[in-house]
N, C-alpha and C positions, 0 to 999 in steps of 0.2 A: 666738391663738398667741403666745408669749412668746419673745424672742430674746437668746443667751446670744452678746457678744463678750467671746473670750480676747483680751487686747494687750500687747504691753508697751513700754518705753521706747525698748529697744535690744535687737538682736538675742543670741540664746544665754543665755535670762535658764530655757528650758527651756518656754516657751508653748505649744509644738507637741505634748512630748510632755503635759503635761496636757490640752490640748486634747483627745489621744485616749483620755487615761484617763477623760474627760469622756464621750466618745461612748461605749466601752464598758460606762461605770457609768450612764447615761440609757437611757430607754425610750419609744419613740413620739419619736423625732427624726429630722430630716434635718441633715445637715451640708455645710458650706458651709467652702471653703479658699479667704478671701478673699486670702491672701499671695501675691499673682499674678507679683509680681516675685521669687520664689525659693520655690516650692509645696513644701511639704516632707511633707505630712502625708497624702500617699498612700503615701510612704515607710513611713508605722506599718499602714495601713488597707486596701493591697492591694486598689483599687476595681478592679471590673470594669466601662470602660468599654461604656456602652450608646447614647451619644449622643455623637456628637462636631461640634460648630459651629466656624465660623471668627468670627475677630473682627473685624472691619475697621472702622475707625476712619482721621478724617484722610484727609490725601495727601500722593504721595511724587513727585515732578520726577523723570522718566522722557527723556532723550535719544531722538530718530529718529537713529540715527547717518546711517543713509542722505540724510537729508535737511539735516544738517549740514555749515553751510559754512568751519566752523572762524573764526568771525569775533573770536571772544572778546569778546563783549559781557557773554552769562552768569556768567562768569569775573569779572570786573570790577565786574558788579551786585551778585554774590550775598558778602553779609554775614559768613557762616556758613564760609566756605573750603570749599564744598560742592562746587565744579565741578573735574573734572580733565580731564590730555587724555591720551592714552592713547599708544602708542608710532609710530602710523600719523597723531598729530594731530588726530584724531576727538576732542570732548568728551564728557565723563560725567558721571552726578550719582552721588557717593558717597553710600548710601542710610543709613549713617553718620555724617554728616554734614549730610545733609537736613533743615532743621526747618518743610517743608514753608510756607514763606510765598508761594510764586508770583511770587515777583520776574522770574525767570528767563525762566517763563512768559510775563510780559507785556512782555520785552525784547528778546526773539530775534526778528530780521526775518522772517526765513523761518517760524516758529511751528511748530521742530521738535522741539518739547518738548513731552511728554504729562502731565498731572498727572492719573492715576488714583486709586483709590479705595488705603489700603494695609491690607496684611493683616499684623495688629501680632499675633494669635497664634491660641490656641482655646481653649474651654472645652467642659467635658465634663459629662455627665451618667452617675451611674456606681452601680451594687450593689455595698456595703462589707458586711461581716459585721457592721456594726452598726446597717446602713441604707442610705437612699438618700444621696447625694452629689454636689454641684456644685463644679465644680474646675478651674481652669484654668492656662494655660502663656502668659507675656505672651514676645513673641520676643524674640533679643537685642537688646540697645539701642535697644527700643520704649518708646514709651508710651503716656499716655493709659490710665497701669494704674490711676486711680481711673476712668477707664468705666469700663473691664474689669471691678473690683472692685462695680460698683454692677450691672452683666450678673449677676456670678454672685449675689448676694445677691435680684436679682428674682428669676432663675430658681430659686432653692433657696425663696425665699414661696410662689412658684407652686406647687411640686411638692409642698410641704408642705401646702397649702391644698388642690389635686387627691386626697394618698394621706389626706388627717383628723388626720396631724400637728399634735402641740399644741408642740410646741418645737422649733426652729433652735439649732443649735451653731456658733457662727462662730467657725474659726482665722482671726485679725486678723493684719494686718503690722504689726513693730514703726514705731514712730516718732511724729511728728505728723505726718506732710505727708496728701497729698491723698491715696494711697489709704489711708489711715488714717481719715479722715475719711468718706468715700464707705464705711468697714467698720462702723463704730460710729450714723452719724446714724439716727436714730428704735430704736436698740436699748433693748431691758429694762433690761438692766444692762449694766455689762463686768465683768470677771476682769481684772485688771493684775495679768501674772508679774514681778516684779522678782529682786533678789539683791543679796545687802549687798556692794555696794562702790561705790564714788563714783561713778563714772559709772549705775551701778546705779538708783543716791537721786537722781542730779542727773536724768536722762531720765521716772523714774515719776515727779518732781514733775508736769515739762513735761506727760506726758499724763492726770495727774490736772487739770490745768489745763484742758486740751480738754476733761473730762469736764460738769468745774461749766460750763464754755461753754457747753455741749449740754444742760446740765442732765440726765444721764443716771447715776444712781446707780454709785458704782465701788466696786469689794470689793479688796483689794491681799491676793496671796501670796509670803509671803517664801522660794524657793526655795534649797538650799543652807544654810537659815539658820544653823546652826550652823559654817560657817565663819570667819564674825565675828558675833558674839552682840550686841558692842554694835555696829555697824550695826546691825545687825536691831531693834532697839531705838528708836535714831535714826530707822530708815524709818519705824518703825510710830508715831511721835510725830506725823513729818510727814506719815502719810496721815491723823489726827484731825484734823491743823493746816488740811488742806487739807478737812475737810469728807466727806472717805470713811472705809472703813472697811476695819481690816485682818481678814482674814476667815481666816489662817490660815500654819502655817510648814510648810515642807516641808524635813525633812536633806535632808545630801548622799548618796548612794547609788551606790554603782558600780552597782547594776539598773539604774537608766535607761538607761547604756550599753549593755548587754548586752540590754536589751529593743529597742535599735535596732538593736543588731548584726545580732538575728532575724527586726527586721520585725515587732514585735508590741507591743502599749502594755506599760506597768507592769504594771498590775493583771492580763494575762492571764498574764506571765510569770513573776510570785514572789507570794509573800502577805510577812505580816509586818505591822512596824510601820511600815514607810512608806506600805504599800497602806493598811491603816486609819487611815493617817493624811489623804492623796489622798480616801477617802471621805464619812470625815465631813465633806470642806471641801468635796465634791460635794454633800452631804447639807445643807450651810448654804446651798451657793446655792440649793438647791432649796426651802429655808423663805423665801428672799428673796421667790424669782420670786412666792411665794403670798402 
């Protein structure tokens, strides 16, 4: 099975909506929306969940109010400004606030403090009109979204491996950090979406960097290109410089908007010279992966 991550530097470079132009132009795929911290790409795909799991990860410093003797120990221990007390004097642990180290836990006389298991979000298993699909929702101000991220990508192996799927399509989150990391390690290739402008060039350096680390072949798409012509120019010097490969330019296009407006990728919403453009650069990664 060979596996295809989209990524790019920084968010709004357009990943998500290639990503689906990607699923709708492939055949025999599962897809995987490893962007846990802000999932967007159900938005295009319209799954119907069939599976839905919780994710629980870490622990969250949970008060007995009842068993609270207001002594302010916790308060005083805890690092983090985690502990509050409420209007009757009782204390609390802001679950916002909580970076779950047990300090608290192990300071209160009375031992009226619970450290349970926490339930940081869910992931889903789901029928997309272009397949099957793993995809998840990380909670507010959780984390541990590169587990989360490394959940969804087992279970989307699994499922492909289970239905004879020969390719995984992974929508990646933008950046370098850990769920970016936990999206890409042991992949085929990536797709880095960029766009010409500074911070554009300055972040797809950064995650062509992560690539050569991993040693993981990267292909760069310059989206919008024709906005600035020489950016795009610039980028594509410096994806040679760094040892990858630019694999393609995509204009700007008011369709992509209006393809989101509907709910629906590019390619199912217009033809023209951008769709045949989006295809043939589908049509290159597909002489890559072989």
């Amino acid at each position: 099975m060979k596996e295809i991550v989209v990524i790019s530097g920084k968010g709004g470079t357009g990943k998500t909506s290639i990503t689906g132009c990607f699923a709708a132009l492939a055949e025999n795929a599962v897809l995987a929306d490893c962007d846990v911290d802000a999932a967007d790409l159900h938005m295009l795909l319209a799954p119907e969940v069939i599976k839905k799991t919780d994710f629980i990860s870490g622990h969250e410093a949970v008060v007995r109010e009842d068993d609270c003797t207001s002594c302010g120990i916790c308060m005083e221990k805890c690092k983090f400004g985690a502990i509050e007390v409420n209007s009757e004097g009782k204390y609390r642990v802001d679950p916002f606030g909580c970076e779950g180290c047990m300090v608290c836990v192990e300071v209160c006389p009375v031992k009226a403090i619970d450290f349970p298991p926490n339930h940081c979000g869910e992931w889903y298993f789901s029928h997309t009109r272009f397949g099957p699909m793993v995809h998840a929702k990380l909670g507010v101000a959780q984390e541990n979204s590169g587990k989360l991220v490394s959940t969804v990508r087992r279970e989307a192996t699994l499922k492909a491996k289970e239905l004879g799927r020969d390719l995984l399509i992974v929508d990646g989150p933008p950046g370098i950090g850990c769920p970016v990391i936990a999206s890409i390690t042991g992949a085929t290739l990536l797709v880095v979406v960029t766009e010409p402008t500074i911070s554009g060039k300055h972040d797809m350096k950064r995650v062509l960097e992560l690539a050569n680390h991993f040693s993981i072949p990267a292909y760069v798409i310059v989206n919008k290109w024709d906005i600035n012509p020489g950016m795009t120019g610039e980028i594509e010097a410096d994806v040679v410089n760094a040892g990858a490969h630019p694999i393609g330019r995509i204009p700007y296009d008011r369709a992509f908007t209006v393809s989101q407006i509907n709910g629906r990728t590019l390619v199912e919403e217009t033809t023209g010279a951008v769709v045949e453009n989006i295809t043939t650069i589908w049509e290159s990664v597909c002489q890559k992966l072989k």
